[in-house]
KEVEXSE-269169 format. One record per residue: x, y, z of N, C-alpha, C, O in turn; residue in three letters. Coordinates in nm, 2 decimals, padded with zeros to 4 digits. Atoms other than C-alpha are relative to their C-alpha. Example, Ala and Ser with C-alpha at 12.3 -4.5 7.8 and 13.67 -1.06 7.14 Angstrom:
NODE      nc1      nc2      nc3     cac1     cac2     cac3      cc1      cc2      cc3      oc1      oc2      oc3     r
NODE    00.09   -00.12    00.00    01.23   -00.45    00.78    00.09    00.12    00.00    00.19    00.12    00.07   Ala
NODE   -00.09   -00.11    00.00    01.37   -00.11    00.71   -00.08    00.11    00.08   -00.03    00.22    00.09   Ser
REM end
This chain:
NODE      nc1      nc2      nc3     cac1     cac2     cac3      cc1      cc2      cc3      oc1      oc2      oc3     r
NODE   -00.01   -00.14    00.05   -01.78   -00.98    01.87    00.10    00.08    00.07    00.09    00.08    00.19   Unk
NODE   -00.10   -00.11   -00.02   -01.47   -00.73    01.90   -00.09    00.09    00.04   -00.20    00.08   -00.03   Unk
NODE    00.06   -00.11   -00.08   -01.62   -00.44    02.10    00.08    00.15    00.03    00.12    00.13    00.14   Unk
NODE   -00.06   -00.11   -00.03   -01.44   -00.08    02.13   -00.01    00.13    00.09   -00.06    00.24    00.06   Unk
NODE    00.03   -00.12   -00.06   -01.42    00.12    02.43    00.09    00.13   -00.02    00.21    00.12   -00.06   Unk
NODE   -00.10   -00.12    00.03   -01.28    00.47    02.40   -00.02    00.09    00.16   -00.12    00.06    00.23   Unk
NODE    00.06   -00.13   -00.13   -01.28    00.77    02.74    00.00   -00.09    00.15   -00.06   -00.07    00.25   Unk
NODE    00.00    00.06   -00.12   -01.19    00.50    02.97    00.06    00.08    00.12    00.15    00.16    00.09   Unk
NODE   -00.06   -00.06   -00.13   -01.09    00.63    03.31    00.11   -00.05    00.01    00.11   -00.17   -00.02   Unk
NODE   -00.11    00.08    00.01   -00.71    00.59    03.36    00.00   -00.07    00.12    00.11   -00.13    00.14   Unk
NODE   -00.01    00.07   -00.13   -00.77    00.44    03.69   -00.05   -00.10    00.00   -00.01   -00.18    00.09   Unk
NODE    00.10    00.14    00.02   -01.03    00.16    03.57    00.12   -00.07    00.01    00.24   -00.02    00.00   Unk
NODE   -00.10    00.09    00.04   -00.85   -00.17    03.56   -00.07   -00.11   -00.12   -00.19   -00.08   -00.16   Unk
NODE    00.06    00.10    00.07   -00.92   -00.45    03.33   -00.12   -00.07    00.08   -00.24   -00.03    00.08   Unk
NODE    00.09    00.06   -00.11   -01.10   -00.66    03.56   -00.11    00.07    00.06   -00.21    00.01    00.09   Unk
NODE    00.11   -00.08   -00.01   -01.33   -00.34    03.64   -00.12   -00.02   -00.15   -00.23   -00.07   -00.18   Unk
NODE    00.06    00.01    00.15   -01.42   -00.33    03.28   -00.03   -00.09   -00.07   -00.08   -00.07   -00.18   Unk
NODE    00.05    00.12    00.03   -01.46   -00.67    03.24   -00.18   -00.04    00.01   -00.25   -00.08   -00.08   Unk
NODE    00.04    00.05   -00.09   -01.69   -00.71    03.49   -00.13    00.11   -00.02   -00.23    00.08    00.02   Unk
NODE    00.15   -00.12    00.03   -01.97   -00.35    03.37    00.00   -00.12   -00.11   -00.12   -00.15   -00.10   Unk
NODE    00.03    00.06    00.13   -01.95   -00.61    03.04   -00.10   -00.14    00.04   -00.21   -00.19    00.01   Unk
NODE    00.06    00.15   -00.04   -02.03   -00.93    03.20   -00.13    00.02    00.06   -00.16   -00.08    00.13   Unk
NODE    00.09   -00.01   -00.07   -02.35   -00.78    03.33   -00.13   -00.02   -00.12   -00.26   -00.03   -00.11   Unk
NODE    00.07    00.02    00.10   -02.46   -00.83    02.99    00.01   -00.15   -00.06   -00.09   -00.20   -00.13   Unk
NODE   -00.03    00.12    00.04   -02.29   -01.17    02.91    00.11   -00.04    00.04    00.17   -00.01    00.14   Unk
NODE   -00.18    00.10   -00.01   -01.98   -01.41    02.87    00.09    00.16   -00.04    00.04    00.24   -00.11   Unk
NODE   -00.12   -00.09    00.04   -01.67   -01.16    02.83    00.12   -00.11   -00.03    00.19   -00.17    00.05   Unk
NODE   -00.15    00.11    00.02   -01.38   -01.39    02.65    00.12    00.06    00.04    00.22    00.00    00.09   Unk
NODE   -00.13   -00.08   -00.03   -01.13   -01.07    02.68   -00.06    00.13    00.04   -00.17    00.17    00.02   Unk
NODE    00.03   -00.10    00.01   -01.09   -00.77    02.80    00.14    00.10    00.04    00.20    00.09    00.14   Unk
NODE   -00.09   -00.04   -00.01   -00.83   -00.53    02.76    00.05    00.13   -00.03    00.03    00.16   -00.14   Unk
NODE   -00.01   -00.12    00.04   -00.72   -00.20    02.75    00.19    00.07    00.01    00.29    00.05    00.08   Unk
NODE   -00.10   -00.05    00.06   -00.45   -00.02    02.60    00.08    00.02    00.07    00.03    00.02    00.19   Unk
NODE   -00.06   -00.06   -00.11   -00.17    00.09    02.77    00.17    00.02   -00.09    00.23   -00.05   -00.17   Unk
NODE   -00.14   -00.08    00.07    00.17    00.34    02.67    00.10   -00.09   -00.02    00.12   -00.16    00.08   Unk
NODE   -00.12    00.07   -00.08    00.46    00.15    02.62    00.12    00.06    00.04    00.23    00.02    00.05   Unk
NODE   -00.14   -00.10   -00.01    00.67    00.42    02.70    00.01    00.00    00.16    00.10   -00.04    00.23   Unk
NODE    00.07   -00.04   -00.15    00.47    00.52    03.04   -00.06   -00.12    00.06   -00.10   -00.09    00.18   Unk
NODE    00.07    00.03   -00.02    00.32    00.22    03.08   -00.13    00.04    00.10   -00.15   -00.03    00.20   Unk
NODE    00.14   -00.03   -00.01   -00.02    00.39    03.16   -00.10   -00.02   -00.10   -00.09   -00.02   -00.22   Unk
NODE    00.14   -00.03    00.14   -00.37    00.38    03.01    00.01    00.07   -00.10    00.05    00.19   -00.09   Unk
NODE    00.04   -00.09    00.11   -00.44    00.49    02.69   -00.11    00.09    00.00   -00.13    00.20   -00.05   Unk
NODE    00.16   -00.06    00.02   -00.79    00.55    02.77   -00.07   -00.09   -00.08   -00.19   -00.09   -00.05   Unk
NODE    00.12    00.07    00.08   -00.95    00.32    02.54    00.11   -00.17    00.07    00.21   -00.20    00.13   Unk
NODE   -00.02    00.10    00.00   -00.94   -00.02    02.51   -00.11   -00.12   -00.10   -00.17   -00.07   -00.19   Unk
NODE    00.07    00.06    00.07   -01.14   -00.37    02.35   -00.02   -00.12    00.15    00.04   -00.15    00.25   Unk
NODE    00.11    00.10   -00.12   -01.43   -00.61    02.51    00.00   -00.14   -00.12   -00.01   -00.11   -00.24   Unk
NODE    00.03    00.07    00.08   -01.46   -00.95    02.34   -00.13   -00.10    00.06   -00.12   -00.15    00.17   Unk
NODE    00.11    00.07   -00.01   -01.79   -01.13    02.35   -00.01   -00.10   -00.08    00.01   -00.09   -00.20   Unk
NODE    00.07    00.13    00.10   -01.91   -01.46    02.22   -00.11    00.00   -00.08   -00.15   -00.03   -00.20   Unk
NODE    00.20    00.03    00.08   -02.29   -01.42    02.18   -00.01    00.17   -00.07   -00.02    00.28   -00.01   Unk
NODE    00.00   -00.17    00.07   -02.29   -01.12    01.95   -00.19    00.09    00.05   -00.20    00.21    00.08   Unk
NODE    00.14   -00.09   -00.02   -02.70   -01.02    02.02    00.06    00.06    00.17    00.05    00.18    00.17   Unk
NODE   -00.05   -00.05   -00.13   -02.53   -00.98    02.44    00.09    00.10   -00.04    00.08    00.21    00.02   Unk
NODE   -00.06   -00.13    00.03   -02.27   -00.78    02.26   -00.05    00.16   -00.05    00.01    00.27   -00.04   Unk
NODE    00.08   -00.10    00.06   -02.53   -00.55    02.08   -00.05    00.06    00.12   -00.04    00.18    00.14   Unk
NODE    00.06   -00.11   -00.11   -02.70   -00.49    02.39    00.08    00.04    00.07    00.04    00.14    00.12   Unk
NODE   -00.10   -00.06   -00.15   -02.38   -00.41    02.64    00.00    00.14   -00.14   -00.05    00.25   -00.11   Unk
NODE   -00.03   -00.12    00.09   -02.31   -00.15    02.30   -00.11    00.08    00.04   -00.09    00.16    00.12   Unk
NODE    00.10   -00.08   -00.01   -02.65   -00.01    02.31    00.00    00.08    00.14   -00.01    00.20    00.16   Unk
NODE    00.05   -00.04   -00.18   -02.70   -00.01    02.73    00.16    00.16    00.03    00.16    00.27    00.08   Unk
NODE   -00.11   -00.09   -00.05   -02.33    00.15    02.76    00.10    00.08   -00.09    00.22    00.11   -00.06   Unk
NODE   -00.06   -00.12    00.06   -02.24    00.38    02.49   -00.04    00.14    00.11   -00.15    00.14    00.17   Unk
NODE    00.06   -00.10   -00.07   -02.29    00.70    02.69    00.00    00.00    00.16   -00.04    00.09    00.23   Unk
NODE   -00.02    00.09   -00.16   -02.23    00.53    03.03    00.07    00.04    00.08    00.19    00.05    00.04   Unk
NODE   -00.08   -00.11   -00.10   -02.09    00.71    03.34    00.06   -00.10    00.03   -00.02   -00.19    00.06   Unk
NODE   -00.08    00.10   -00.06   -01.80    00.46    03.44    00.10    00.10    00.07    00.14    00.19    00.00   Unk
NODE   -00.07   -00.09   -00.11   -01.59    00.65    03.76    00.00    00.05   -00.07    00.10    00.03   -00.14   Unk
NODE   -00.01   -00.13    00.03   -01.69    00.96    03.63    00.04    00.05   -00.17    00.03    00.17   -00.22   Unk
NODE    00.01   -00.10    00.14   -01.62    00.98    03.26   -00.08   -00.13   -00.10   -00.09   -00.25   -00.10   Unk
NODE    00.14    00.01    00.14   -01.88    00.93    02.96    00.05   -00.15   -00.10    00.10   -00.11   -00.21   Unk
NODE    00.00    00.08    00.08   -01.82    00.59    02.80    00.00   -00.01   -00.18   -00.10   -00.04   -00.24   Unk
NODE    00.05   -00.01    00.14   -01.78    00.60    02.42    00.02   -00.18   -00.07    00.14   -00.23   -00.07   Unk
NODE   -00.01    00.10    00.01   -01.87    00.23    02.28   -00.07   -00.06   -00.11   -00.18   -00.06   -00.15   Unk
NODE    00.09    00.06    00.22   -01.91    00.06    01.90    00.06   -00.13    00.01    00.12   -00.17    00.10   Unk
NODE   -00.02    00.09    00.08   -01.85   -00.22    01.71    00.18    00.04   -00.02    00.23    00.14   -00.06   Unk
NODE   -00.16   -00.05    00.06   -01.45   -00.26    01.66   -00.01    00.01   -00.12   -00.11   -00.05   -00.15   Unk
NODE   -00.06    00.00    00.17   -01.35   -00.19    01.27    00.10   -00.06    00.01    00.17   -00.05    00.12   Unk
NODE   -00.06    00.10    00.03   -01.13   -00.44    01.14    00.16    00.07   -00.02    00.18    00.13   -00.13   Unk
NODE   -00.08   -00.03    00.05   -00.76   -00.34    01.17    00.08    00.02   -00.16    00.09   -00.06   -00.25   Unk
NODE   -00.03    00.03    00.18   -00.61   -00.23    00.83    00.17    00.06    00.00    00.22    00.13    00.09   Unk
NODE   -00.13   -00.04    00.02   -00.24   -00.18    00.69    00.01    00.15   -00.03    00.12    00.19   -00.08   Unk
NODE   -00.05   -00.14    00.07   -00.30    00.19    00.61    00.07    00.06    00.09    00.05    00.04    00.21   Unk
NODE   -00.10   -00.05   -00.07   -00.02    00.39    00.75   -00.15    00.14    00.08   -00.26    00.19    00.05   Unk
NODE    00.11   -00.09   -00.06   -00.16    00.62    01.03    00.03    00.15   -00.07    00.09    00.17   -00.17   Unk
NODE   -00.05   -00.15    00.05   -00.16    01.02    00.99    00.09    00.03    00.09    00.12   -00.04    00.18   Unk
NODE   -00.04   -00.02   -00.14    00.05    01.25    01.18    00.17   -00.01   -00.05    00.22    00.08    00.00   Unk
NODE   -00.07   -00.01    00.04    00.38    01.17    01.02    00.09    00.05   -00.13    00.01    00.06   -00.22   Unk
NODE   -00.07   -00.01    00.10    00.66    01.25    00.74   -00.08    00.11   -00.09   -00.15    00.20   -00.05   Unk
NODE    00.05   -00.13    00.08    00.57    01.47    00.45    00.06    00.08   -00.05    00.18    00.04   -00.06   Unk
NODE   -00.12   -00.07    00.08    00.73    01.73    00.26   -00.04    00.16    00.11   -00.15    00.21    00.12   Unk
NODE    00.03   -00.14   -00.04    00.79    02.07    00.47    00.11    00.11   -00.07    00.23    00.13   -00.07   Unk
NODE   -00.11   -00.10    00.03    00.86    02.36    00.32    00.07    00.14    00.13    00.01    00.20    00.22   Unk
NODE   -00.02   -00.12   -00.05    01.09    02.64    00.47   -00.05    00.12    00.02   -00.12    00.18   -00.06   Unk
NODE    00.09   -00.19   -00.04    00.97    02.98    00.62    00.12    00.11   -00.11    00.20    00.05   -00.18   Unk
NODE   -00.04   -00.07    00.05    01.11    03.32    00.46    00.18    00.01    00.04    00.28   -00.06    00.05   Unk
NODE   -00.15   -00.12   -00.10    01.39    03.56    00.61    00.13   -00.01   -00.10    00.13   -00.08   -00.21   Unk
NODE   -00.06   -00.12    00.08    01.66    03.74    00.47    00.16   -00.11    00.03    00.21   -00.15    00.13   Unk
NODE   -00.15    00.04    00.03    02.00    03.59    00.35    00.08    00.09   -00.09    00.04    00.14   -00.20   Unk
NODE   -00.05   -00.12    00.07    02.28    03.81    00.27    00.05   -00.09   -00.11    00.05   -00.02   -00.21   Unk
NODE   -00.12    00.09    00.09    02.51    03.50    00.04   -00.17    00.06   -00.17   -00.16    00.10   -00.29   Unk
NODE    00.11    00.01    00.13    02.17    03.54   -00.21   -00.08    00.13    00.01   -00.19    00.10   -00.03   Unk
NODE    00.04   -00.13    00.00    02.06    03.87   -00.18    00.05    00.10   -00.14    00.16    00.08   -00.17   Unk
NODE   -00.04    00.01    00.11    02.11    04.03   -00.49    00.06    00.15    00.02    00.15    00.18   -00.07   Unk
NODE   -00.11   -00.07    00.01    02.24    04.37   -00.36    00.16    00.00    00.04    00.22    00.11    00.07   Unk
NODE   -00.12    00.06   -00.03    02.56    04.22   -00.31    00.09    00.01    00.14    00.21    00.00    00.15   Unk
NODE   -00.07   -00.02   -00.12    02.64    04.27    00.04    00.11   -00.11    00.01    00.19   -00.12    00.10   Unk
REM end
């Protein structure tokens, strides 16, 4: 089972976050996001498990879960999809303000 953490600490490493998972089972992967600009954390990342009932319980035990200091948020991954994200392109229109070429008292 694909696993999804979010609110990770940017200081965790993989191998930290491996290793709160493995307390529940086998961990096949574990990996968390990282900028490619900055390479730094995202903050989130993904847990991969074999025995999906071990994966249910690490979900259940550590959604909500104090990991160095911030609040764990943890589900079931959703299956990536092709839909374009939000946040880009679009149609914008222009603001007002005063043009003399179209102004109709002929300045």
């Amino acid at each position: 089972m694909n696993i999804y953490v979010a609110n990770i600490p940017f200081k965790a490493s993989e191998q930290e976050l491996k290793g709160l998972f493995e307390e529940y089972g086998e961990v096949s992967s574990a990996k968390i996001i990282m900028d490619k600009v900055t390479q730094r954390s995202r903050g989130f990342g993904f847990i991969e498990m074999a025995d999906e009932s071990a994966a249910r319980q690490a979900i259940t035990s550590l959604n909500g879960f104090n990991f160095l200091g911030k609040t764990l948020v943890v589900n079931e991954a959703r299956p990536k999809t092709d839909a374009p994200r939000g946040g880009g392109g679009g149609y914008r229109s222009g603001g007002g303000g005063f043009n003399r070429r179209n102004d109709n008292n002929g300045y």
